[in-house]
C-alpha positions in Angstrom: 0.0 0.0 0.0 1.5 3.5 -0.4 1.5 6.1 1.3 -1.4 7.9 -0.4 -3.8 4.7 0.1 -2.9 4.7 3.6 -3.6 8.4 4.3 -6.8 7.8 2.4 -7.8 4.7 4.5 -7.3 6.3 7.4 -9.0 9.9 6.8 -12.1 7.6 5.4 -12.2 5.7 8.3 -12.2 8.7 10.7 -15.0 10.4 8.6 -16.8 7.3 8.7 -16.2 5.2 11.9 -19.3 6.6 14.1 -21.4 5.4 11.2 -24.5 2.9 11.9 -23.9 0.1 9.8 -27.0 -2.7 9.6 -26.1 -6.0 8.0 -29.2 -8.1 7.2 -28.8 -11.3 6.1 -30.8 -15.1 6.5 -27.4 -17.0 5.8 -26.1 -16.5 9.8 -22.5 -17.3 8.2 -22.4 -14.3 5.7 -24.3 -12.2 8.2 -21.2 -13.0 10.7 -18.7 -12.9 7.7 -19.8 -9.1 6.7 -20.0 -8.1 10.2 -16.4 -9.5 11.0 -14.9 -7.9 7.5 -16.6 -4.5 8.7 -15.4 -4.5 11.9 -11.6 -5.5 11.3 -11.8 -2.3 9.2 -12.7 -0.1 12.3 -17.0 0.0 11.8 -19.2 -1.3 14.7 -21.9 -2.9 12.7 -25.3 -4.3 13.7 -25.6 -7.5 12.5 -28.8 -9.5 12.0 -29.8 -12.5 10.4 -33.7 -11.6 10.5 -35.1 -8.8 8.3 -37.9 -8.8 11.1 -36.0 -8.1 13.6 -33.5 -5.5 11.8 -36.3 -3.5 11.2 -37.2 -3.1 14.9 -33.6 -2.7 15.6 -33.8 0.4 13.0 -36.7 2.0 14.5 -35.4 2.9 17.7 -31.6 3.5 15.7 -31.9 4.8 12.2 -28.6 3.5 10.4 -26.6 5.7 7.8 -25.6 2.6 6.0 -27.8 -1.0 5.4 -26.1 -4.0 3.5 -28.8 -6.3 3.4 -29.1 -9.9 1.3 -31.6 -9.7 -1.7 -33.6 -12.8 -0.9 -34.1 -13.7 2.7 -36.7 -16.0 4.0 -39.3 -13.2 6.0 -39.0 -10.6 3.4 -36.3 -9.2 0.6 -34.3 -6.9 0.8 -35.8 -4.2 -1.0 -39.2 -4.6 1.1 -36.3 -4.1 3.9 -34.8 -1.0 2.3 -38.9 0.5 1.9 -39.6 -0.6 5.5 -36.7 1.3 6.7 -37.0 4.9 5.2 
């Protein structure tokens, strides 16, 4: 990496560490995958494996940021991404 990448890194992650991340997703091992890859890079992220219960999650704590599955088993992820404005 040189040194402009790593300046770069670091100035994005400081601009966007606080951020609420959401991860939505059915598969529990991509939902932990995600969330472990997101948090090795500085985030905090919610991580769910139930679009049911993200949504409640998100009422009470609007995220900046949701990476959700397309096809989950209580709802896909665009009903999710409606449901969550």
């Amino acid at each position: 990496m040189n040194q402009y990448s790593s300046n770069h890194k670091t100035d994005t992650l400081a601009k966007y560490s606080g951020a609420r991340i959401v991860v939505v997703d059915d598969e529990a091992e991509m939902a932990a995958l995600l969330g472990d890859v997101l948090s090795e890079e500085g985030y905090s992220p919610s991580v769910f494996v139930s679009a049911t219960e993200a949504i409640a999650f998100m009422e009470s704590s609007p995220p900046d940021l949701v990476i959700t599955d397309f096809k989950m088993s209580d709802m896909d992820g665009m009903q999710l991404l409606e449901t969550s404005k």
